[in-house]
N, C-alpha and C positions, 0 to 999 in steps of 0.2 A: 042556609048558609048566612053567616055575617061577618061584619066587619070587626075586628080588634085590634089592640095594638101590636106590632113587633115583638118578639121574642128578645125583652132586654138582657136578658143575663146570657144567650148569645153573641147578642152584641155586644156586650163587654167583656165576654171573653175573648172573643175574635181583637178588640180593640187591644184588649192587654196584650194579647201576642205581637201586635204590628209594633206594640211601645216598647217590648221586649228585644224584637228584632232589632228596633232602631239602635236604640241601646246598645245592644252586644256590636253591631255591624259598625257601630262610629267608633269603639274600641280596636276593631279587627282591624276594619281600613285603615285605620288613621298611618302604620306606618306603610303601609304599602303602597297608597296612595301618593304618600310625601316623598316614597323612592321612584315611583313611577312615571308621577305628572308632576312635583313639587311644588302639590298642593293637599291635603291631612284631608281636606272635606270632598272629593272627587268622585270616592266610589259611593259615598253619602249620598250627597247630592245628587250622581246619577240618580241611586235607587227613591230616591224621593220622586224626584217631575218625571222618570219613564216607569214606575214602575206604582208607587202609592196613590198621586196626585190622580193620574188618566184609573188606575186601578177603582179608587173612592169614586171618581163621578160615574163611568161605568156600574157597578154595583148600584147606587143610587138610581140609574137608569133602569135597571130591569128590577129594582124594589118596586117603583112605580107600575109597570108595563103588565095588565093582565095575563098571566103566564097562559091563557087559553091563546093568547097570538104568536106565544112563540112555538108552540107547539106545531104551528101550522108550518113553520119552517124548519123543523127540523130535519129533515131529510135532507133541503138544501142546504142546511149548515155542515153538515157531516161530510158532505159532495164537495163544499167547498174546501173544508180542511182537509180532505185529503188530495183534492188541486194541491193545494199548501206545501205538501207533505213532497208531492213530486217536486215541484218547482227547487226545493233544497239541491238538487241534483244537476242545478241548470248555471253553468259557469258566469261568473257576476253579479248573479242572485242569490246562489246559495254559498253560502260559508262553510270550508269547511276546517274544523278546530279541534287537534288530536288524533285525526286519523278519522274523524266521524261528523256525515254534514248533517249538521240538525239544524240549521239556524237560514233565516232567510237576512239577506240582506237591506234595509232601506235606511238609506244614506248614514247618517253617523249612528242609527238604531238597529237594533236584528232582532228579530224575533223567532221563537221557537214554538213551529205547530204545532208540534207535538202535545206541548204543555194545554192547546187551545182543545188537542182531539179529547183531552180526559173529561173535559164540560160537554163538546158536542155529539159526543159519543154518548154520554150518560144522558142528554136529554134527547138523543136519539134511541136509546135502547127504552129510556122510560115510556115514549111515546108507543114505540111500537109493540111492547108486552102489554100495555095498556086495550090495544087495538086487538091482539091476538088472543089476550082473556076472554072479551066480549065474543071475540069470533067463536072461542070454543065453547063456552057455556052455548052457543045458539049454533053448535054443530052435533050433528045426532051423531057422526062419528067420531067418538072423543078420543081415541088414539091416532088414529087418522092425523087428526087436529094436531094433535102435541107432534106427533114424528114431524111435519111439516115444518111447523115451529123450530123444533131442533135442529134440520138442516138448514134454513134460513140463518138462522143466528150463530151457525157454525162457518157459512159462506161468508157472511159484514165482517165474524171475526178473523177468519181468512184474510182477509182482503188490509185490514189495519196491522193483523203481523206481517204480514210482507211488504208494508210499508215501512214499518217500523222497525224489520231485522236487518235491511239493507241498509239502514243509514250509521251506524246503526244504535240501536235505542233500546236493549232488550230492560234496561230496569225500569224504565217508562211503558212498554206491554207487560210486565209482568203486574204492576198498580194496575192496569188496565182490563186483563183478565180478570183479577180478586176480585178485581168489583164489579162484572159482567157476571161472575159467576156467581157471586152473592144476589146481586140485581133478580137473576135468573133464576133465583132458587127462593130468591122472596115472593116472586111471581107465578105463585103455587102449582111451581109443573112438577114434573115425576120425579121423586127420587132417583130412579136409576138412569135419569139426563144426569143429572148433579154427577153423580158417581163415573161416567161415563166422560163427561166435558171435566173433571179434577184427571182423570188418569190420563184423558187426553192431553190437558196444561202440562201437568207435570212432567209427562214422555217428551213434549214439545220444547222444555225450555230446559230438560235437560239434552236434549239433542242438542238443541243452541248452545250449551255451556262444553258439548265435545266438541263444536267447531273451530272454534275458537281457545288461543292455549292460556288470552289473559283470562280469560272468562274460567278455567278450570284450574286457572291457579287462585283466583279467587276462593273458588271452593275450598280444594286443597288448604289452603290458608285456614279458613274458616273451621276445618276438624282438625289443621293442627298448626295452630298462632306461631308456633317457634321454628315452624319450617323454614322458610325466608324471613325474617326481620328486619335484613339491610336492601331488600326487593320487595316480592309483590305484597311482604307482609309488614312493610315499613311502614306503610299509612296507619292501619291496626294500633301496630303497636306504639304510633307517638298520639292517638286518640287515647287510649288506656293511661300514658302517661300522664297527659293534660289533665284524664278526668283525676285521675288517682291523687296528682298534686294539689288539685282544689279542696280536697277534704270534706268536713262538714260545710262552713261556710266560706271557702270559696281564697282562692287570695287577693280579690279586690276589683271591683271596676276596672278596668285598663292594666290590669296587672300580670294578663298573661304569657309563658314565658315563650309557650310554643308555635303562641303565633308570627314571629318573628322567625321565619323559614324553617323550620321542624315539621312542622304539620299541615301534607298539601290541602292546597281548597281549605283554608281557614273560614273563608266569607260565604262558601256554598255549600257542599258536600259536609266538610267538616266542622260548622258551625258547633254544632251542639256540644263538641268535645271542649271548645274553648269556653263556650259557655260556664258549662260546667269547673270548670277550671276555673273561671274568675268568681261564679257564684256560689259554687260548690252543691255540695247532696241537697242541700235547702231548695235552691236554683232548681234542681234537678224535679224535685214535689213538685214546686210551682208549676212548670211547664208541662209534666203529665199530666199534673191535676187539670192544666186547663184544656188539655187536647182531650181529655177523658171529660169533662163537662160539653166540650163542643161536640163529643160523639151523643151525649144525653138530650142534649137541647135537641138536637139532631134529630134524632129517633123521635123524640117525643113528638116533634113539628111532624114529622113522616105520618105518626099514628093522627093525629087528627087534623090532616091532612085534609081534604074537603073532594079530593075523586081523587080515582087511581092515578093517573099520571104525573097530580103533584105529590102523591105520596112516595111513587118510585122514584123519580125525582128529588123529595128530599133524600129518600134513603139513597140514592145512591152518590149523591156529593158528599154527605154525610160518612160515609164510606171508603169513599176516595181521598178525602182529606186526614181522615184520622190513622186508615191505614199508608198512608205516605208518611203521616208524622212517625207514628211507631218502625216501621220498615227504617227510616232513615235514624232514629236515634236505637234502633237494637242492633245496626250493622256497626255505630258507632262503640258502641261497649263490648262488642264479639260476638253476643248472642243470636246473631243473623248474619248473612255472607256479605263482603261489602256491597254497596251498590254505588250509583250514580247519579242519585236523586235529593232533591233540593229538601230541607224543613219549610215544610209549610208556613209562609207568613210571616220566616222567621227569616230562613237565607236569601242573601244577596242574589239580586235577578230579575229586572223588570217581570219577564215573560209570565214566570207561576205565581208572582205577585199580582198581576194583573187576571190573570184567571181564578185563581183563587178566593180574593176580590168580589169577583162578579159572581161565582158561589156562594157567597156569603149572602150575596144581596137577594139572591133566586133562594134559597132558608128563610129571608128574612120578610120578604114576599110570599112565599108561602105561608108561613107564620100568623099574618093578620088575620089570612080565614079561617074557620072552621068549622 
């Protein structure tokens, strides 16, 4: 093993998206901010000192930190977030906003576990497939082995949907799954786990989607856009608008028309539509192109990785982030059912900026070895 440097064109890709975010988000806020608090830099300035500034030094923290010690605490990280996870549910602690408590309260800041379980889950999951490879190569009964494995990792996952359905949060387990399941399946166990844990996801969160009558009009929505337009298919179709009026290059910095109450969640969910809209189809390359670079640097750090753990490890932040970006900008154009999940890096949000963050920093740490 040795030492090299950081993986810079990671780095600047991740950096371009934070400059991007800023950008789009001081256009977005400015008038909402100036009706809210009457002051245009508010939601700005928030997302700078709780969400970039503690984000950057964090990150910077675990670049430095031999990832062989954090490994040692993964199991209490994971125990602890989901303390977390409960405490949402505990009156004066947890907040709850829309029908749904995901947010903990401390003092003028809240924070959302959830966003914290998608890092300590992925460096809990990496740890422990790491452990259970070794265990099987040095088990003379190698089915044995894997079925064990399988219900283990069926019970964790257990244990975080049912945390995560009651609050409830189902577009944050579903990121969660894809990339346990991916994780899972890079972690050379049986095809017919894979095949097995996809029919079991998919029976499980459509069951959730009949529970619930927004959740199945979403769908609804999603195979036929023109059912509701002035209801559950409103959001849809003023995304399509925004994107539709920006064109090739876009109608201008701070030029957009639908952020101005047309299109809810401008600054988080719906970010990307406005984006598009002021930058246009050009706008629109950039920012794939740069999510699809950070899937490459991504992978590539994974593959020469320096042992298993940091390589599932990169692969699975690597994973979670790119599939969050894509999920949240394909529900934006229709080609996926809406969700309720933030752009990576890009939307307004202490909490996924701050985790996100520190992803970045655990790639970039990884990175120097090989």
């Amino acid at each position: 093993m040795r030492s090299k440097k950081p993986d810079y064109i990671l780095l600047t890709a991740s950096a371009i998206l934070i400059i991007l975010g800023i950008m789009i988000l001081t256009s977005v806020s400015a008038f909402i901010s100036l009706d809210k608090f009457g002051n245009t830099f508010y939601y700005l300035r928030h997302q700078i000192l709780f969400g970039l500034i503690p984000g950057a030094v964090l990150a910077f923290i675990v670049f430095i930190i031999p990832l062989s010690r954090v490994r040692k605490y993964t199991p209490i990280l994971l125990l602890a977030n989901l303390v977390l996870l409960a405490l949402v549910f505990l009156p004066k602690i947890g907040t709850t906003v829309w029908g749904a408590s995901r947010w903990l309260s401390l003092g003028p800041y809240s924070f959302q576990p959830s966003e914290l379980l998608k890092l300590t889950f992925i460096l809990y999951l990496a740890s422990w497939l790491t452990a259970k490879t070794k265990e099987k190569k040095a088990n003379s009964n190698y089915l044995a082995g894997f079925s064990q494995t399988l219900v283990a990792f069926l019970i964790v996952l257990g244990l975080i949907a049912l945390a995560l359905i009651f609050q409830p949060d189902v577009s944050t387990l579903g990121i969660i799954l894809i990339t346990a399941f991916l994780m899972y399946f890079l972690a050379q166990t049986p095809i017919w786990h894979i095949i097995l844990l996809v029919l079991m996801g998919v029976g499980g969160l459509f069951s959730l989607i009949k529970l619930e009558s927004y959740r199945m009009a979403r769908l609804a929505v999603f195979l036929k856009p023109d059912i509701d337009p002035m209801g559950i298919g409103y959001q849809v179709k003023q995304s399509l608008i925004a994107i539709g009026s920006g064109g090739i290059f876009g109608l201008g910095l701070g030029m957009s028309r639908q952020k101005f109450g047309f299109l809810p969640q401008p600054m988080s969910d719906t970010i990307f539509a406005v984006f598009l809209e002021e930058i246009g189809f050009i706008g629109a390359v950039i920012l794939i192109s740069l999510f699809l670079v950070f899937a490459w640097r991504g992978f590539k750090i994974a593959k020469s990785a320096p042992d298993k753990f940091s390589q599932m490890t990169a692969l699975g932040i690597s994973l979670w982030i790119t599939i969050q970006a894509f999920v949240n900008m394909g529900s934006m154009i229709g080609v996926l059912p809406l969700t309720g999940i933030p752009l990576p890096l890009i939307s307004y949000g202490g909490s996924h900026l701050i985790i996100e963050l520190i992803g970045v920093g655990i790639l970039l740490n990884i990175s120097r070895q090989t």
